[in-house]
C-alpha positions in Angstrom: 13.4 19.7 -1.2 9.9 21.2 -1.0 7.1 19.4 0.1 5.9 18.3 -3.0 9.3 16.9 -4.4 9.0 15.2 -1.0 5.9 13.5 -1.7 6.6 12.5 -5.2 9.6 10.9 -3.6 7.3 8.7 -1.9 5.7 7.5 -4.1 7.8 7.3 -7.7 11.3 6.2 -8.7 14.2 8.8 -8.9 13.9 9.1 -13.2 17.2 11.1 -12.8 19.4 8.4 -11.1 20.7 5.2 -12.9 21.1 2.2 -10.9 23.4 0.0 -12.7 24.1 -3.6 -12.2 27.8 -4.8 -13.0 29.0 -8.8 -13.2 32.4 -8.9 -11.9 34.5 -12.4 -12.3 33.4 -13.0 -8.3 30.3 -11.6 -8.3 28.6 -8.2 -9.0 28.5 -4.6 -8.3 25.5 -2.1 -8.1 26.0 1.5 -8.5 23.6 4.6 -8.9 25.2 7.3 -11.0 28.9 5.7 -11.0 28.8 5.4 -7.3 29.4 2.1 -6.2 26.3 1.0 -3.7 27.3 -2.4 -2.6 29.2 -5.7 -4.3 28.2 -9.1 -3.8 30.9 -12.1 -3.9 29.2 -15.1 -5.3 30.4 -17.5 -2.9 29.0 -15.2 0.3 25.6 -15.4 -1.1 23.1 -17.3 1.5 19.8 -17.4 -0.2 18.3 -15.2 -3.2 14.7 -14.2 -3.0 12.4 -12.6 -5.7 9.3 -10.2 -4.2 7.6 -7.4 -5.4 7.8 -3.9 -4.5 4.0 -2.1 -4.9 5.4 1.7 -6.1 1.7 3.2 -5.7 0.9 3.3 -9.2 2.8 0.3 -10.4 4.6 -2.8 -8.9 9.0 -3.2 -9.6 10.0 -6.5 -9.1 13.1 -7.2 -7.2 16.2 -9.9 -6.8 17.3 -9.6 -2.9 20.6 -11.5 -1.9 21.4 -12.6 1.5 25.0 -13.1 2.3 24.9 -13.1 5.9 23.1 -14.8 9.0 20.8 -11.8 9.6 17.9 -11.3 7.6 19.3 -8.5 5.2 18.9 -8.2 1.5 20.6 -6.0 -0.9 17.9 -6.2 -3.9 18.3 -5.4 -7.5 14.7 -4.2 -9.2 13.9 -5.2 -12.4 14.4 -1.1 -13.9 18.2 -1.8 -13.4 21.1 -1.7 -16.4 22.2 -4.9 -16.6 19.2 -6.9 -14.5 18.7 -9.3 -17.5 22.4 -10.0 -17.6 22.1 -10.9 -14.0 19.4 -12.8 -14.1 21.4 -14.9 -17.0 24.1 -15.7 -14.8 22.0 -16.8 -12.2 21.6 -20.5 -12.9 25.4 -20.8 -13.3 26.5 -19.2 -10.3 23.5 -20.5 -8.4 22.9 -24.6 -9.5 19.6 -25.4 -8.9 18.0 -22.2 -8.9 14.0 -22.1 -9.2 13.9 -20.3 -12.8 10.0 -20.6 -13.3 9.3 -18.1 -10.4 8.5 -14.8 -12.2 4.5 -15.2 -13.1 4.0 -16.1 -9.4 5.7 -12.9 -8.3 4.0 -10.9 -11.0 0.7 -11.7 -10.2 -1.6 -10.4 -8.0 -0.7 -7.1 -8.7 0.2 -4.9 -5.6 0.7 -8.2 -3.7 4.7 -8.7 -2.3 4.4 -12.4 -3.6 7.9 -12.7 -1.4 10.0 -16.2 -3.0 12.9 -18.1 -1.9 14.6 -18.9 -5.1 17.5 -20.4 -4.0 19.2 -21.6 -0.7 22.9 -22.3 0.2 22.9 -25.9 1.4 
């Protein structure tokens, strides 16, 4: 990769790559290009958290589940197949789930706006 390839990586998304998000009957799958990146069981997830990821130009919002005691997240972003789905199945798989939560991630622009949505009691 040159320098410049290097740079836009920075800074923009990989237009080449699709990231695809799969619901499973226990959960759901993400995979970039066919190759599966992680799964998620519905009954490991911890917490769910929206936030906003500031991409230079432009902001991608993103879905980050926790299925473990540390504080890891595998996210989803908003420019994935199958995010809408996803989101759908949310309130069912997740009872109680704060659903009026996207305008205060939104907005400020360029701002994380980091949200629990949803906590395992």
């Amino acid at each position: 990769m040159d320098i410049l390839e290097t740079v836009k990586s920075w800074f923009f998304l990989d237009k080449d790559s699709t990231w695809a998000i799969r619901l499973e009957p226990l959960g759901f799958s993400v995979t970039c290009d066919e190759e599966r990146k992680f799964r998620i069981a519905w009954s490991n997830v911890q917490e769910v958290v929206a936030y906003k990821k500031d991409l230079f130009g432009y902001d991608v919002i993103c879905v980050g589940f926790r299925t473990n005691d540390a504080d890891e997240y595998q996210a989803v972003w908003e420019t994935d197949v199958g995010y809408r789905e996803l989101m759908g199945e949310l309130p069912i798989r997740c009872p109680g789930i704060r659903t009026d939560w996207f305008g205060d991630v939104a907005f400020p622009a360029f701002v994380t706006n980091w949200m629990t949505l949803w906590q395992r009691a």
